[in-house]
MINU-213385 format. One record per residue (C-alpha): chain; y, x, z; residue in one letter. Coordinates in steps of 0.5 Angstrom, whole numbers. Example, Ala and Ser with C-alpha at 12.3 -4.5 7.8 and 13.67 -1.06 7.14 Angstrom:
<rs>
> c,c2,c1,c3,r
> A,-9,25,16,a;
> A,-2,27,14,s;
</rs>
This chain:
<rs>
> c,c2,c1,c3,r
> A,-102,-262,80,x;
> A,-102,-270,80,x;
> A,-104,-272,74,x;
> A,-103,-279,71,x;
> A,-109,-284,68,x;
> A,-108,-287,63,x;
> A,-112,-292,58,x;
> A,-116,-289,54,x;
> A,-117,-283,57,x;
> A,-122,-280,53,x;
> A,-118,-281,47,x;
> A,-113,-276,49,x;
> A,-113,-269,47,x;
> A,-113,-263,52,x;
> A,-105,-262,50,x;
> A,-103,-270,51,x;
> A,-106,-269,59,x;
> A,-103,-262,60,x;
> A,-96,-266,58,x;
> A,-97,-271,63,x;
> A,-98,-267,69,x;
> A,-92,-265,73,x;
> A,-91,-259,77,x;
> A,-88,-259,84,x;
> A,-84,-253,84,x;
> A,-82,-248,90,x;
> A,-75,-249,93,x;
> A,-72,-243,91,x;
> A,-76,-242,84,x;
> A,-75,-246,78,x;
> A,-78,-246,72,x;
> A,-74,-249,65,x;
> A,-78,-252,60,x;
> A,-75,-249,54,x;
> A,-75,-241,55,x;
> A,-82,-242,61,x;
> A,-77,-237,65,x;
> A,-77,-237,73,x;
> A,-71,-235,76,x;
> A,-71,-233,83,x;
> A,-66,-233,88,x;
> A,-65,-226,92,x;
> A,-59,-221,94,x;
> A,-58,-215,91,x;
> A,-54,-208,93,x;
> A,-54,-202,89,x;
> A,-57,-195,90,x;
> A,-52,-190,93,x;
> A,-52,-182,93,x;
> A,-50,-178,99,x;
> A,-52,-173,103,x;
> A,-57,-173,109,x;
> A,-60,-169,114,x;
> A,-66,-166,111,x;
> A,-73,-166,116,x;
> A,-79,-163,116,x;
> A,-83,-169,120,x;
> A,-89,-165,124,x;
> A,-95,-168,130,x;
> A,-96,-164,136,x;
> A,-98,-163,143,x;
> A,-94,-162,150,x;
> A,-96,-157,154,x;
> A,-93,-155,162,x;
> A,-89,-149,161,x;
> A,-93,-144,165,x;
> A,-100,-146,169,x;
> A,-102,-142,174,x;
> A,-109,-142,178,x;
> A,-106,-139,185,x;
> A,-112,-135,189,x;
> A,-113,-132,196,x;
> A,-111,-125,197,x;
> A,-115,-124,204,x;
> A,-121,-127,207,x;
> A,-121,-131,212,x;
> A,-121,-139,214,x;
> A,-115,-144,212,x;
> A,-112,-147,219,x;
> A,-106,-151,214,x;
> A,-105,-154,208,x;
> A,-97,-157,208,x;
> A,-98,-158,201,x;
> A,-102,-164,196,x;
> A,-103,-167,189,x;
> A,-96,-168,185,x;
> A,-92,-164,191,x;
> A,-87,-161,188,x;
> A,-86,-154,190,x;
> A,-81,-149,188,x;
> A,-82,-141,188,x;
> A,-85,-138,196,x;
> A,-86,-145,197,x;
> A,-92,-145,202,x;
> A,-99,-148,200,x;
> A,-103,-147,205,x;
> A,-104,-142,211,x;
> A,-110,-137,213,x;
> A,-112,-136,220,x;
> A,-107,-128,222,x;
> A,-109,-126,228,x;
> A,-113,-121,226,x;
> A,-109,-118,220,x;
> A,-103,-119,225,x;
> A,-106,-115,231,x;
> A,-107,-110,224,x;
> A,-100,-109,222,x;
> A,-99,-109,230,x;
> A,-102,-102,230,x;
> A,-100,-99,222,x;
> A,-93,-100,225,x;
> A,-94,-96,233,x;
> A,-97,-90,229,x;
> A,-92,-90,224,x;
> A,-86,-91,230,x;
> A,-91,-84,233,x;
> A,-91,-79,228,x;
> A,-84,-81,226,x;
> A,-82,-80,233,x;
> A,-86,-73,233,x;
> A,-82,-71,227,x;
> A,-75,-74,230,x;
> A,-74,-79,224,x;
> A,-73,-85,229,x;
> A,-68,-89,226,x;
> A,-68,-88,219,x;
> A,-67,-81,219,x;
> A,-70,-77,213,x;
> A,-74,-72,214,x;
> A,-72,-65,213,x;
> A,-77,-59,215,x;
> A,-72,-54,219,x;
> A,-70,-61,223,x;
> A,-77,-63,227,x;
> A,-77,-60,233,x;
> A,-82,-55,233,x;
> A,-80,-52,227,x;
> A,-73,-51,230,x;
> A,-75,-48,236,x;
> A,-80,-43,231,x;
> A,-75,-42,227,x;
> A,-70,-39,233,x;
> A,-75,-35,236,x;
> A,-77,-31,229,x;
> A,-69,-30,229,x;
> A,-68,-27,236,x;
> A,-74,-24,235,x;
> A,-71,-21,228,x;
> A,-64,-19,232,x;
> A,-68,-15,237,x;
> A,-72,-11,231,x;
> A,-66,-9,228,x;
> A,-63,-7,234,x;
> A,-69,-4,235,x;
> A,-68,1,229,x;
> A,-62,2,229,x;
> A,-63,5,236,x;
> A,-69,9,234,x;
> A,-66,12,229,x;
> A,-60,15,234,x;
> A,-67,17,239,x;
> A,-65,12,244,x;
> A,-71,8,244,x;
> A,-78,11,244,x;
> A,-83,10,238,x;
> A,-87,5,242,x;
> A,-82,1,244,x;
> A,-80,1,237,x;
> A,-86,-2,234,x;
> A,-87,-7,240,x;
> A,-81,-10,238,x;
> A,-83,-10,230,x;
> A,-89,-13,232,x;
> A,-86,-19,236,x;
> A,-81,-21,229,x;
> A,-88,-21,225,x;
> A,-90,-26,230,x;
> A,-84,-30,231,x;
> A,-84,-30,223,x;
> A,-92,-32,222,x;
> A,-90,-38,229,x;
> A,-85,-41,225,x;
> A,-88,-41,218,x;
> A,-94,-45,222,x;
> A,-89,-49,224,x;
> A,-86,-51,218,x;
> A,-95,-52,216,x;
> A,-95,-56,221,x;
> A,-89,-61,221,x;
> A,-90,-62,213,x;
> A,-98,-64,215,x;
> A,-95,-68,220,x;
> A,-90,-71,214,x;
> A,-96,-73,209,x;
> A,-99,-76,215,x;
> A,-93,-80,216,x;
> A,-93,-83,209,x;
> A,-100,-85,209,x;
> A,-99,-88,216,x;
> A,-93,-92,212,x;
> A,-98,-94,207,x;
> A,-102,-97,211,x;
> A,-96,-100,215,x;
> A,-95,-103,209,x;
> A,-101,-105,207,x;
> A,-102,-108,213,x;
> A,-95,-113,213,x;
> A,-98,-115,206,x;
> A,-105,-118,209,x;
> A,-101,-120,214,x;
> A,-97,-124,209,x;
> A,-102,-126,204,x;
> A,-105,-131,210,x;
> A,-100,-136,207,x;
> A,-101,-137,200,x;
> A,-94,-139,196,x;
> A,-93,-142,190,x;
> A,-91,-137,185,x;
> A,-85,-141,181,x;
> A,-82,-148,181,x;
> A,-87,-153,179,x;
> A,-92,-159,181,x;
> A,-98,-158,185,x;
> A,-103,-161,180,x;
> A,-110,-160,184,x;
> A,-110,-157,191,x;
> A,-117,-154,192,x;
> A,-118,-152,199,x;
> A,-118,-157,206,x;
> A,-117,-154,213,x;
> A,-123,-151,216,x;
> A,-126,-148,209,x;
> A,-127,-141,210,x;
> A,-124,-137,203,x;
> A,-125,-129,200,x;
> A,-121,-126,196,x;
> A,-119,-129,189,x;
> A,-122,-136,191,x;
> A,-117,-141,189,x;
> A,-113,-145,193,x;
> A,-109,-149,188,x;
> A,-106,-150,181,x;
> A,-99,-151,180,x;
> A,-95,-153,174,x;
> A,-89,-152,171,x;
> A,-87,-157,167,x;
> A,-79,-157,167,x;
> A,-78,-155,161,x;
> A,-84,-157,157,x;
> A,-88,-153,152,x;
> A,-88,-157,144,x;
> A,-94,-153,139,x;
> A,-92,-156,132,x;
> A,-97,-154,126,x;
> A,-92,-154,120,x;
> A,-95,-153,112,x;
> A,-94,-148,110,x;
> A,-90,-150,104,x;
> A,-83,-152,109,x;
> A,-84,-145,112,x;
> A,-76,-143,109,x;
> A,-74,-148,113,x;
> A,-77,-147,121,x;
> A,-73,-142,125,x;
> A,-72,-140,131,x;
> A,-66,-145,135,x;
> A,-67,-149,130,x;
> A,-67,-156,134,x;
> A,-73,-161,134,x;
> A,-72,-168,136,x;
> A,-80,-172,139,x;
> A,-82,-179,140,x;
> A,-89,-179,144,x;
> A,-92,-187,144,x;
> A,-92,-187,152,x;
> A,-84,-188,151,x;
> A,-83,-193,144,x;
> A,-76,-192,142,x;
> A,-74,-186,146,x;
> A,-73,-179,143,x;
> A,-73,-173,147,x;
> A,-69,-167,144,x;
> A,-72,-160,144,x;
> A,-71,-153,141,x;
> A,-76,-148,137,x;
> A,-76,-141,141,x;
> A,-82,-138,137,x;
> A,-85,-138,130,x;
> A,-91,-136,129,x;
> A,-91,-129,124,x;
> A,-97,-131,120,x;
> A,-99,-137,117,x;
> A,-107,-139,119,x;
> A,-111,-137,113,x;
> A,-116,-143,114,x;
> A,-110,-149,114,x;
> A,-104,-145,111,x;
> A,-101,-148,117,x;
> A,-95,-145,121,x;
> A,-96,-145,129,x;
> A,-89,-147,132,x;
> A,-86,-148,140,x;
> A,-81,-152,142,x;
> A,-77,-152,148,x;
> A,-76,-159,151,x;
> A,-72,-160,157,x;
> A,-76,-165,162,x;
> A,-71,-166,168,x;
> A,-74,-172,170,x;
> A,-81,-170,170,x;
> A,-84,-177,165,x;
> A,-86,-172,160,x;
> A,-93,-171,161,x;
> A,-98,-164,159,x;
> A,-103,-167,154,x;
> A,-98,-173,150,x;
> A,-99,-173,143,x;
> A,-92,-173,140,x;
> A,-90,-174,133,x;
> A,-83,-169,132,x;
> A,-79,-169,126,x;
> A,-75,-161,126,x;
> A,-67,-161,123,x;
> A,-65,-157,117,x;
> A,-60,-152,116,x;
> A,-55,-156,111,x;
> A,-55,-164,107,x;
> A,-57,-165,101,x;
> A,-55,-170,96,x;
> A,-61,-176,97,x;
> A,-61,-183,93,x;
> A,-62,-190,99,x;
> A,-63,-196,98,x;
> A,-64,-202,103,x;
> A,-71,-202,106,x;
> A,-72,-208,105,x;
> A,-72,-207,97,x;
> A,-79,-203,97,x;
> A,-85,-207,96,x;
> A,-91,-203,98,x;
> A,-97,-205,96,x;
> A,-105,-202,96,x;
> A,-101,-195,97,x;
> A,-95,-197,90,x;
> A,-88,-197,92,x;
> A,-84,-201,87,x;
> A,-77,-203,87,x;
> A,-74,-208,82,x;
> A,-68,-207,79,x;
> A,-63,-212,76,x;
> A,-61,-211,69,x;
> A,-55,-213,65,x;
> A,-57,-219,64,x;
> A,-59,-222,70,x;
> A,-67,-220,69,x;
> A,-73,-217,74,x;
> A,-75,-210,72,x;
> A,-81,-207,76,x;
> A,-80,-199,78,x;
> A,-84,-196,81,x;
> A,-81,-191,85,x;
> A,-83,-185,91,x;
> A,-80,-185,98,x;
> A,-76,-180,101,x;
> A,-74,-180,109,x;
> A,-72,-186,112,x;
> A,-66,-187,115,x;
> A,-64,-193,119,x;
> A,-64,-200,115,x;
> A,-64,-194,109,x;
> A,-69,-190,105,x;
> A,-69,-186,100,x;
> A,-72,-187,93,x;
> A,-73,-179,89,x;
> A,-75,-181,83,x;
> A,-75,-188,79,x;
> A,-68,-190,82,x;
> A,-61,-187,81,x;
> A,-55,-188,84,x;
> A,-51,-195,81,x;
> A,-58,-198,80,x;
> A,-57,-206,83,x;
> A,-64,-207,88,x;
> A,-66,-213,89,x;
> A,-67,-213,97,x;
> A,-69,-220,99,x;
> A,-76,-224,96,x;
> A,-78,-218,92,x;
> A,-85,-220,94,x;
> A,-84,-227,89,x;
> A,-81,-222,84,x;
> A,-84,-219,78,x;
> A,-82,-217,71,x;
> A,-77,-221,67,x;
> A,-76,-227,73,x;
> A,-68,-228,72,x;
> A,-66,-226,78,x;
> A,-60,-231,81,x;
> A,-56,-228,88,x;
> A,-50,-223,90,x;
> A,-48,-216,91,x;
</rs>
């Protein structure tokens, strides 16, 4: 404010002064003398009504899909290891090697014992085992028959008195032999079949040895940590990596209780994390929690998230925003028009006659270069959207739709 002196300055009243000042004005504010109402020159667009995609705006955590801490099946010492840090492997990919000669000389062994008795019991070849085939029985078995021919005959004759008693009894007792002798066979051939099988288990257990000696990855994954070198001595249950699967990658969403109606599962999940501004990655709800915890009355949720490029990361924060079922109707106005201050929204609607009235208003969802007003606003409304920060109640507000 510049003020003009003049003579006999003290003689004026304080009116007279502040009639001979002048005020340099903003640009686009002018003040008018006769009604002392500023006018502001600002755009306008009225509110509208349509329906939108309603969301339910969660934080969570990315999680691998599976993590497994593989260990040794065997003792023994580690003579390779093709595998390091952030190898990607798929399913029986090779971690490291364990020496073998020893549980190879093993399996060596199971498997001629194994070959022996199935050879005694005349299974080479894959045949199945039946009793009356293995070559003792079946010589036992045709001896008591012959012997039992001879018997028959035997009686018959001594009932004609053809044969004398004693050759008759010598020729009954030589059937009970015969029969007992191929009973013992069957005894035997049945040992010798139970002690196949657990030579066949002991075969088997030596070709697992044998094959644990390489420790394999057991799904398709990134080795996050190989925790063994070559030359390291391990037992059974020493753990040798860890792999991850991180394709797709778990989501844990908590959600308040309160949008509980509207989570389910295949319902669709779109997340940002911070490493990657601007990007959205776009997942599924594959499991809803079947209570909600009683300390926070929130909601565990999971979401699949494919990740064929590998750049998300177990451990990202994301922020997620899960899709519901139907639209519904929403009033939005230009963002532009929300002045925010100290926590308050507030808008100014353009009256009939051109003036500023303040509302406060509460927001919804933003969509875009809109947002959605639920209550203080209703669809026609004119807005003012631009220098709302120069307005305030009553400003004659100058612009066009």
């Amino acid at each position: 404010m510049v003020c003009l002196r003049r003579p006999l300055w003290w003689l004026l009243t304080p009116a007279l002064l502040a009639a001979g000042c002048e005020t340099t004005a903003d640009p686009e504010v002018a003040t008018t003398s006769a009604a002392n109402v500023r006018t502001v020159s600002a755009d306008t667009a009225v509110a509208v009504e349509r329906p939108v995609s309603r969301f339910v705006a969660v934080t969570g955590s990315l999680a691998a899909q599976e993590q497994a801490d593989v260990a040794a099946e065997i003792a023994g010492r580690i003579v390779s290891t093709p595998v390091e840090r952030g190898t990607r492997v798929t399913t029986g990919t090779a971690l490291v090697q364990i020496a073998d000669a020893e549980v190879r000389a093993q399996a060596d062994e199971a498997a001629a014992n194994t070959a022996q008795i199935e050879a005694r019991l005349g299974l080479a070849g894959g045949a199945t085992f039946e009793i009356d085939r293995v070559p003792e029985v079946a010589n036992a078995r045709a001896s008591s028959e012959l012997a039992q021919v001879e018997f028959d005959r035997a009686r018959m004759l001594v009932e004609k008195a053809l044969l004398s008693q004693a050759d008759f009894d010598r020729s009954r007792a030589q059937a009970d032999v015969s029969r007992r002798q191929y009973d013992i066979a069957r005894n035997g051939a049945e040992q010798q079949y139970q002690s196949l099988l657990a030579a066949r288990a002991r075969m088997a257990l030596a070709r697992k040895a044998l094959a644990d000696t390489v420790v394999r990855a057991p799904f398709d994954g990134v080795v996050e940590q190989r925790l063994v070198s070559v030359g390291d001595y391990v037992t059974r249950g020493t753990k040798i990596a860890s792999v991850m699967r991180i394709n797709p990658m778990r989501l844990e969403l908590t959600v308040p209780g309160q949008y509980m109606a509207a989570i389910a599962a295949g319902r669709s999940v779109s997340l940002q994390v911070d490493a990657y501004p601007g990007r959205t990655f776009t997942g599924r709800i594959r499991y809803v929690s079947p209570s909600v915890a009683a300390d926070s009355r929130a909601l565990v949720i999971e979401a699949v998230v494919p990740n064929e490029t590998g750049e998300l990361k177990p451990g990202l924060f994301a922020t997620a925003r899960i899709e519901q079922a139907s639209e519904t109707p929403a009033v939005l106005v230009p963002a532009s028009a929300v002045r925010t201050d100290s926590g308050t929204a507030r808008v100014y609607l353009v009256t009939a006659t051109g003036a500023a009235e303040e509302r406060i208003v509460t927001t919804g969802q933003t969509l875009g270069d809109l947002i959605e007003i639920t209550s203080g606003v209703k669809a026609g409304d004119a807005v003012a959207t631009s220098n709302v920060a120069q307005l305030a109640d009553g400003v004659r507000i100058t612009g066009t739709r």
